[in-house]
N, C-alpha and C positions, 0 to 999 in steps of 0.2 A: 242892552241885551246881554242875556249871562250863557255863554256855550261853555261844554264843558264836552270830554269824550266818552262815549256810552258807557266805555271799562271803565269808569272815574265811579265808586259808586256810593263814595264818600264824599262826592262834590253836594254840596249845597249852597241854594241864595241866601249870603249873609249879606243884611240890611246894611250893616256899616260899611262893606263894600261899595254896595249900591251908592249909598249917601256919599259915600267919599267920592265916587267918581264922577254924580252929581253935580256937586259942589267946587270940584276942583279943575273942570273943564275940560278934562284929559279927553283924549277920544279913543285911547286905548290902555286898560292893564290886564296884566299878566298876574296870577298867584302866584307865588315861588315857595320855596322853602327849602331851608337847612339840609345839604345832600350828607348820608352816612356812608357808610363802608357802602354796603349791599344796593345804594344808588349811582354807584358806580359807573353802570355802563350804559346810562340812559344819558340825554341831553342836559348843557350846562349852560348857565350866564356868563358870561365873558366880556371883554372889553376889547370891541375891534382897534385893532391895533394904527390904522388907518387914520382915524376920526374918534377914537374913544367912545364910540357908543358902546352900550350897551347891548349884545346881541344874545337871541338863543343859539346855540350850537347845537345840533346833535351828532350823533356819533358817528353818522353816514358820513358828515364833511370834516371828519379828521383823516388826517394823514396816517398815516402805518406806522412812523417814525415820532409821532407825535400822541399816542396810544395812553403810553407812563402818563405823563401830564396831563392831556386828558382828563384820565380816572380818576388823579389825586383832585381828592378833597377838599383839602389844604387850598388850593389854588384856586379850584372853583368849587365855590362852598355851595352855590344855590342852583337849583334845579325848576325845571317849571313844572307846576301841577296841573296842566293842561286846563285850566279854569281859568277863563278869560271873558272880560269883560268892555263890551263896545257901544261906545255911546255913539247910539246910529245917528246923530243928525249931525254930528263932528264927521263920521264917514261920509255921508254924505256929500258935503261942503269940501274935501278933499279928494275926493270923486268926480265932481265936478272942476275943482283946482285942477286938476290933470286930466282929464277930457276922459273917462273912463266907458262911459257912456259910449 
């Protein structure tokens, strides 16, 4: 399944998306791409500090004190393009893994 956000209006279903996620058995990606100056104050990719994953951030759960870094670029280079992609029988299957139902 490919969601995307209504104001996205350059979102479209790219096939080798599709096929790669197909193929590769993921049950979930995200689009990203390379954050500029002007992307600044939107949500970024980051590495929990925790566990090392991979998380989206947005700007709601930064701190005040934490603003600067944040923004910078440099730091966190990628941004999500709100195009995302979910292989509904993998949700599924981990839906039922944790009794969602």
């Amino acid at each position: 399944m490919f969601v995307s956000n209504s104001d996205n209006l350059g979102a479209t279903l790219d096939p080798h998306i599709l096929t790669h996620i197909a193929s590769s058995g993921s049950p979930f990606m995200m689009e990203v791409c390379g954050r500029l100056e002007g992307d600044k104050k939107g949500g970024h990719l980051c590495r929990r500090k925790t566990d090392n994953s991979i998380i989206l951030r947005e700007t709601a759960q930064c701190h005040q004190e934490d603003v600067q870094s944040f923004q910078n670029t440099n730091i966190h280079p990628f941004f999500n393009t709100n195009n995302l992609w979910v292989n509904l029988e993998r949700l599924l299957e981990r839906m039922e893994e944790y009794e969602v139902f």
